[in-house]
C-alpha positions as CSV (number, residue, x, y, z in Angstrom):
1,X,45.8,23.1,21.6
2,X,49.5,23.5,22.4
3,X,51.3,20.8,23.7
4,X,54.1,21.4,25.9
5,X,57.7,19.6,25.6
6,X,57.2,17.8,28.6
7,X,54.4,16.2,27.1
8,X,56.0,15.3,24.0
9,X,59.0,13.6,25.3
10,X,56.7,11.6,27.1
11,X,54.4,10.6,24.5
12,X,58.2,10.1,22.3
13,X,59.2,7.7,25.1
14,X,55.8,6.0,25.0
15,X,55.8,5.3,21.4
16,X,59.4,4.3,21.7
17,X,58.8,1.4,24.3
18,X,56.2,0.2,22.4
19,X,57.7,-0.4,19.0
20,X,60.7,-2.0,21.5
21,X,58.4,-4.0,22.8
22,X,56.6,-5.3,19.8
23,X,59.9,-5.9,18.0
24,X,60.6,-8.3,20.9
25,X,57.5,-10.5,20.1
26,X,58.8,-11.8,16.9
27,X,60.9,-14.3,16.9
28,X,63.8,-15.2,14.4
29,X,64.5,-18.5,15.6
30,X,63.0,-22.0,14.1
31,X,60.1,-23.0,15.7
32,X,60.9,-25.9,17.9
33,X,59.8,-28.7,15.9
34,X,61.8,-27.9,13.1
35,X,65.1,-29.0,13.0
36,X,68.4,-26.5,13.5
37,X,70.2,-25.2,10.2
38,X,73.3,-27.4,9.9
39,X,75.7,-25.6,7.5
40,X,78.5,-27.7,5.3
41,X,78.3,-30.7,3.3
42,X,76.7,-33.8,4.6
43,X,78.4,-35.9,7.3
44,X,75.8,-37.5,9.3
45,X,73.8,-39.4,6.6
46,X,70.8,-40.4,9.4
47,X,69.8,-37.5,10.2
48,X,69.9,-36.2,6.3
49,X,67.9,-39.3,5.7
50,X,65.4,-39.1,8.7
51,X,65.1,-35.2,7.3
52,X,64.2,-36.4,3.6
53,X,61.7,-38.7,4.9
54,X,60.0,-36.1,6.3
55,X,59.0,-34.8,2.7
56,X,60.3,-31.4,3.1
57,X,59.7,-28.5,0.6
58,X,62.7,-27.3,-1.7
59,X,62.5,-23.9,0.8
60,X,63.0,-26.0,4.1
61,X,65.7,-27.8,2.6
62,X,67.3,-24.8,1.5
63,X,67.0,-23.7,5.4
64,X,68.5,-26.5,7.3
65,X,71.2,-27.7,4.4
66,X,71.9,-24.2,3.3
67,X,75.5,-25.4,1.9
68,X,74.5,-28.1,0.1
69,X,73.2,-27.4,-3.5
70,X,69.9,-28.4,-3.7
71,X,69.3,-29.7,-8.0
72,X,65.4,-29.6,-8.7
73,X,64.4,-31.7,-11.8
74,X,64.3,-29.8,-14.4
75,X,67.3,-27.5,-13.3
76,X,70.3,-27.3,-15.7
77,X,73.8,-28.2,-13.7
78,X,77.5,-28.9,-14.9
79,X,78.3,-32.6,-14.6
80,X,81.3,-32.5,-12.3
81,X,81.5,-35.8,-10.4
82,X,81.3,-34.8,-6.4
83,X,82.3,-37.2,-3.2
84,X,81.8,-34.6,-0.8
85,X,77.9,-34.4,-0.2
86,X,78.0,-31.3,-1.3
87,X,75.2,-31.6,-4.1
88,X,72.0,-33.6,-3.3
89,X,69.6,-34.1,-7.2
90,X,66.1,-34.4,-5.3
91,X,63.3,-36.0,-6.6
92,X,59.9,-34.3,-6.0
93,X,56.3,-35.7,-5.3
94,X,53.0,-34.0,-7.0
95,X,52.7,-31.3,-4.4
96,X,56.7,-30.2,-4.7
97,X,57.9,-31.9,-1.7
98,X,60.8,-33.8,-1.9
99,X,60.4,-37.6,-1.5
100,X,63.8,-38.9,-2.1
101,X,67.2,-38.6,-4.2
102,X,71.0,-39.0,-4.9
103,X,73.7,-37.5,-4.1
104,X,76.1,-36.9,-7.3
């Protein structure tokens, strides 16, 4: 069976819109409950506290405090005094979420 080229750039086009189309469907926002990255250090302390309250995994809080370093127990650190927020030494519950901490 011999197909002929106008055939082909049609099917070409076809395929073409839908892999267009399906790349549409995903989406690389944040869901909307989930709260908006905020890069830097810490400012507002409410909202960082209303956030850690929430029990978030280490991931999460990698995703909405991406500037902050995030210490996990057990990690190894320098011991540099910070009074920027810049560093927050979590504390984490049985299942790995973080229940509280300091900032140092």
């Amino acid at each position: 069976m011999m197909w002929s080229l106008q055939t082909i750039r049609l099917l070409a086009a076809l395929v073409l819109a839908l892999a267009i189309s399906g790349c549409s469907l995903q989406s690389n926002g944040t869901p909307a409950d989930e709260p908006e990255p905020r890069p830097g250090k810490v400012e507002q302390m409410d909202p960082f506290l209303s956030f850690v309250e929430a029990h978030p995994t280490p991931e999460e809080f990698r995703r909405v405090y991406p500037d902050v370093t995030l210490v996990l127990p057990g990690d190894i650190v320098t011991q540099e005094y910070r009074t920027d927020r810049s560093r927050f030494f979590a504390e984490l519950d049985d299942e790995g979420r973080i229940r509280g901490g300091e900032f140092r």
